[in-house]
C-alpha positions as CSV (number, residue, x, y, z in Angstrom):
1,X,1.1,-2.8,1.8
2,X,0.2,0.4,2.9
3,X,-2.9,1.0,5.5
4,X,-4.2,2.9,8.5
5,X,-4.8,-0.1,10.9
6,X,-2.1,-2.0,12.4
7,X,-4.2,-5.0,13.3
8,X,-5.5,-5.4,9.1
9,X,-1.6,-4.6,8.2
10,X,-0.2,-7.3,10.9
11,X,-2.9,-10.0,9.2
12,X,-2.1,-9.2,5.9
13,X,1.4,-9.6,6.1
14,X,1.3,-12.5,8.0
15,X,-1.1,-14.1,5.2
16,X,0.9,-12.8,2.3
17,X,4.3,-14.4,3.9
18,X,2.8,-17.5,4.5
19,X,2.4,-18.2,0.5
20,X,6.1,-16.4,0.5
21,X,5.9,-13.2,-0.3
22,X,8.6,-10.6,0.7
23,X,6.2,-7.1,2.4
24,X,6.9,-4.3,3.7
25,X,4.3,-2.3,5.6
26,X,4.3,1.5,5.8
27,X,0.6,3.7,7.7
28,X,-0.1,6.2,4.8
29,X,0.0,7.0,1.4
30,X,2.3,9.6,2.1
31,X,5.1,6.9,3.6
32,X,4.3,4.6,0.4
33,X,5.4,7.1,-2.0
34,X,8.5,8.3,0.3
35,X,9.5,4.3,0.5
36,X,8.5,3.6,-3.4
37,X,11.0,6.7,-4.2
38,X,14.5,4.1,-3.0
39,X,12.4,1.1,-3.8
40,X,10.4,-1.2,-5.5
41,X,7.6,-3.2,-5.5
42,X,5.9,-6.2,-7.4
43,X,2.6,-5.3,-6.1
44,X,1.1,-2.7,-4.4
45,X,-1.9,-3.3,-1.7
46,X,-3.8,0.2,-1.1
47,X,-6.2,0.8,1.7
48,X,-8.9,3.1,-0.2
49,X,-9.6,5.1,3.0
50,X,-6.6,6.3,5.1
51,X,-7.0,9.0,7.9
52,X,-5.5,11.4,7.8
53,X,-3.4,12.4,4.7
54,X,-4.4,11.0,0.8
55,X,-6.6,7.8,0.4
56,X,-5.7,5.1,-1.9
57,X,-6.9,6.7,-5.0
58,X,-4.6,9.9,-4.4
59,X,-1.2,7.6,-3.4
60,X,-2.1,5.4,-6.6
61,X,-1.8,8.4,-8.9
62,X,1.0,9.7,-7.3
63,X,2.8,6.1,-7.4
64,X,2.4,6.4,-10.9
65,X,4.0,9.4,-11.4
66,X,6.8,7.8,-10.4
67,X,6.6,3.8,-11.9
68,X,3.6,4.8,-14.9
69,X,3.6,0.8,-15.1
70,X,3.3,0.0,-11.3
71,X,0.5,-2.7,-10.6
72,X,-1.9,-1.8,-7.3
73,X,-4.7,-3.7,-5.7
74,X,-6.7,-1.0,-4.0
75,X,-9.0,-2.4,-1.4
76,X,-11.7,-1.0,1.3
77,X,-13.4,-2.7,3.5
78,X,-16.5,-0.4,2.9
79,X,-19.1,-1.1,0.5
């Protein structure tokens, strides 16, 4: 899961462990693609806007630069 806001992150993984997932947590697109470069990931949760550094969008298409088949939920709450 990769967001900004530490409260949303600490609710999501708590939600997502609950139904017994396995997540790990980084702050910015630019941590996701450093973490995503030893490991790997079933799913990946992107906050669409992330300050500062690259938004969702920007991480996704560097993500698949690396795994061209790696799934992603990209999410905002912004309309």
């Amino acid at each position: 899961m990769v967001d900004d806001e530490p409260q949303l992150v600490d609710i999501a993984k708590q939600s997502l462990e609950l139904f017994g997932c396995s997540v790990a947590t980084v702050k910015s697109g630019e941590e996701a693609i450093a973490y995503l470069q030893n490991n790997k990931a079933d799913l990946v949760l992107l906050d669409m806007l992330m300050d500062p550094g690259m938004n969702g969008r920007e991480t996704y298409g560097q993500i698949v630069k690396i795994y061209p088949r790696q799934r992603a939920i990209v999410v905002s709450g912004y309309s």
